[in-house]
Each structure stands twice: as C-alpha cells, then as structure tokens.
C-alpha positions in Angstrom: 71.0 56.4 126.2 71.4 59.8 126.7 74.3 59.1 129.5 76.6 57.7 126.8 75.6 60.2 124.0 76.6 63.3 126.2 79.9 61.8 127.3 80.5 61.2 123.7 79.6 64.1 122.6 82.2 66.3 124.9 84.7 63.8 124.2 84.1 64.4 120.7 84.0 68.3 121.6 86.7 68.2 123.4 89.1 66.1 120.5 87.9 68.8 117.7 88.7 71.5 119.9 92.5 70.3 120.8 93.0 69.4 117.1 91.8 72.8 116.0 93.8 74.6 119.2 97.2 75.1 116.8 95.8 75.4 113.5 93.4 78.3 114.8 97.0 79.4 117.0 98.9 79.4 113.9 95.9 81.6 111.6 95.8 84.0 114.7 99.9 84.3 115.4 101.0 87.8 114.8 103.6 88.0 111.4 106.9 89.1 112.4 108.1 92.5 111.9 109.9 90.9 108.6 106.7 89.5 107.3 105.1 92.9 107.6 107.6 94.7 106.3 107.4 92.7 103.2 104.2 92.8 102.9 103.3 96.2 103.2 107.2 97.0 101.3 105.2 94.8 98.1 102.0 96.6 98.3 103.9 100.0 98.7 106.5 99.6 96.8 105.1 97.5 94.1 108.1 94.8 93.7 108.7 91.4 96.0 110.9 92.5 99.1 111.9 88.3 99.5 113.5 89.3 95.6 115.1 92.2 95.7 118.0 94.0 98.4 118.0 97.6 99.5 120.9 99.4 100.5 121.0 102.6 102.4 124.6 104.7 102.3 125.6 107.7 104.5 128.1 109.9 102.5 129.4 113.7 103.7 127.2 115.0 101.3 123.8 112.9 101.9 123.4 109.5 100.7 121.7 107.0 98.8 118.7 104.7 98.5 120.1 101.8 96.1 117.7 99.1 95.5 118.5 96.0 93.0 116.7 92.3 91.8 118.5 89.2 93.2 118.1 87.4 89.8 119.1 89.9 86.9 116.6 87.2 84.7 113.9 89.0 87.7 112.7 91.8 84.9 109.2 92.4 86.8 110.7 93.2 90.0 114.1 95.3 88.0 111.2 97.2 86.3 109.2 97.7 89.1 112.3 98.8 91.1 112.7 101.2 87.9 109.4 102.7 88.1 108.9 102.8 91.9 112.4 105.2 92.8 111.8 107.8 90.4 108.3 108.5 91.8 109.9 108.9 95.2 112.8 110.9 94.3 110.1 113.3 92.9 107.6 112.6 95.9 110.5 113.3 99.1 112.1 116.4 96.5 108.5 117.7 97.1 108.8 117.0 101.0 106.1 113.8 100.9 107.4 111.1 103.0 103.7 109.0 103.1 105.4 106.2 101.7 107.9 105.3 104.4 105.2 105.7 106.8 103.1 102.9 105.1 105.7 100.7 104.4 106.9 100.9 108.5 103.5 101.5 109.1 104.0 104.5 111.4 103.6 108.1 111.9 107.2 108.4 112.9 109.9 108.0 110.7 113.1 109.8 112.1 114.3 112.6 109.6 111.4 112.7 108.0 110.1 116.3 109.2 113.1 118.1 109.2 113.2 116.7 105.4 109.8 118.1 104.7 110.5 121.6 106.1 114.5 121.8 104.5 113.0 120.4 101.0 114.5 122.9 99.2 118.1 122.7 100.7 117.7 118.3 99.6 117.8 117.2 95.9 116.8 113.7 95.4 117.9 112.2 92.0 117.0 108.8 90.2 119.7 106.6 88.7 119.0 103.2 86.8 121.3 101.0 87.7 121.9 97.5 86.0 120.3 95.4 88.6 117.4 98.3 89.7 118.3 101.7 90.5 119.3 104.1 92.9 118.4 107.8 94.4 120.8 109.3 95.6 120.5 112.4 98.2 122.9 115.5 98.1 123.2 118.8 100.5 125.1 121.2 101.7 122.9 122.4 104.8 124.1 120.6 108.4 120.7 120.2 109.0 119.3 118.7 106.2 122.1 116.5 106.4 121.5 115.7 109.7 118.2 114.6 108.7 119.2 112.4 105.6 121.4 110.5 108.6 119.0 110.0 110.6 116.4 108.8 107.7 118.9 106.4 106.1 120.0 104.8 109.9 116.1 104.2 110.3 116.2 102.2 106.8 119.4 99.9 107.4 117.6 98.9 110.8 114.3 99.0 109.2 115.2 97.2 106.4 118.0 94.8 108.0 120.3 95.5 105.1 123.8 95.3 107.4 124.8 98.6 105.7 127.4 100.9 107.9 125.8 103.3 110.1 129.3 105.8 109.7 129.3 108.1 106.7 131.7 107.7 104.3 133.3 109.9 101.1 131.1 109.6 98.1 132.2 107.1 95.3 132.5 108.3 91.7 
C-alpha cells in the first residue's frame, strides 16, 4: 500500500506544483517601468496617471509642466491635478525636488541640483487650466535654464509624453 500512496502522492505533488508554477510566475513578475510609474505617479501625485496626460515644454525662457484629465466629466482627477501643481510650484520655487525622486523612484533626477542651488534665479508659477493645470518655469540665468532643460527632457522620457526635446518660443 504504501508503494502506490507515494507515487500518488508525488504525482499529485508534482501536478499542484506545475499548475501553481505560472500563477506564482505571474504574482512574482516584476511591473514594468510604466506600471511603476503609475503607481508611485498616483500615490505621489494624488490623481490616476492611466486618466490623466502630462506634457513637458522647453521654451527660451524655461518651460512648462502641463498636466490635464482625459475625460473633462473626470472632476476627482481635474481637482486633484488642481491641488497637486500648486504645491509643487511652491515646493521646487523653494529648491525641494523630493517629489520627482519618489515618483522615478531615484536619487537622480537630472537638473534637479543645479535647480536647488540657482532657486532664486527660477520662478515656478501655477496656472488652472480648463482640463488641469499647468506650472510654468521662467529665467533668465543660462544656467538655470540649462537645468530646467535637462529636468523637463528627463520628464518627456520619464513620462513617455512624445513632447519635443528642441525648445521652442513661448506661446502667449
């Protein structure tokens, strides 16, 4: 009896373990860099990344950080938007970049300490737009400006937004 029990028994093994083999694969796969980005962009940020669209622009002067709701009937993620920029356009005029950090999760963000030490040579304002809003970044320091590039190129990679890498003349 116990010759056919144990055969059983790691047959039975054996079936659990291939039937468990892609589930456990699938629980253990690493997200993409998408998926993390979105979920550390939601818990930093406060809004759904899948619901909204950022757009980063390089302009002579600076830039801007433009972020809108796919679905104008979307009011949690407009208003979230809404209250989310203006506390970064205060935080990054004060030279604290901790956010991008989190949301990239890393300790390098390109820009990001030049931006800290010029701070004062950067303004960062808050504008609601229809959709969200936008921050946009003016200076007149090479420098700084330098840096503001080289912040913004990280977020259109970043951030996959297909926004131009060349800087452009200011609209409006």
């Amino acid at each position: 009896m116990t010759r056919i029990t144990r055969p059983i028994c790691v047959t039975a093994a054996l079936a659990g373990l291939a039937l468990a083999t892609p589930l456990a694969a699938q629980q253990t796969a690493a997200p993409t860099h998408a998926q993390h980005l979105n979920a550390t962009g939601k818990q930093v940020m406060g809004f759904d990344q899948d619901k909204t669209t950022h757009h980063f622009y390089l302009y002579e002067d600076g830039g801007a950080i433009d972020v809108s709701v796919k679905d104008k009937a979307d009011t949690a993620n407009r208003d979230a938007i809404r209250s989310h920029l203006p506390h970064i356009a205060m935080m990054f005029s004060q030279g604290q970049f901790d956010a991008p950090m989190m949301v990239h999760d890393t300790a390098t963000v390109p820009g990001i300490e030049q931006l800290s030490k010029f701070k004062e040579r950067v303004k960062w304002v808050y504008t609601e737009t229809a959709m969200g809003g936008r921050v946009d970044v003016t200076t007149t320091d090479k420098d700084a400006l330098a840096a503001v590039h080289a912040f913004l190129k990280f977020q259109i990679s970043e951030h996959a937004t297909g926004d131009k890498t060349s800087v452009a003349k200011r609209k409006g």
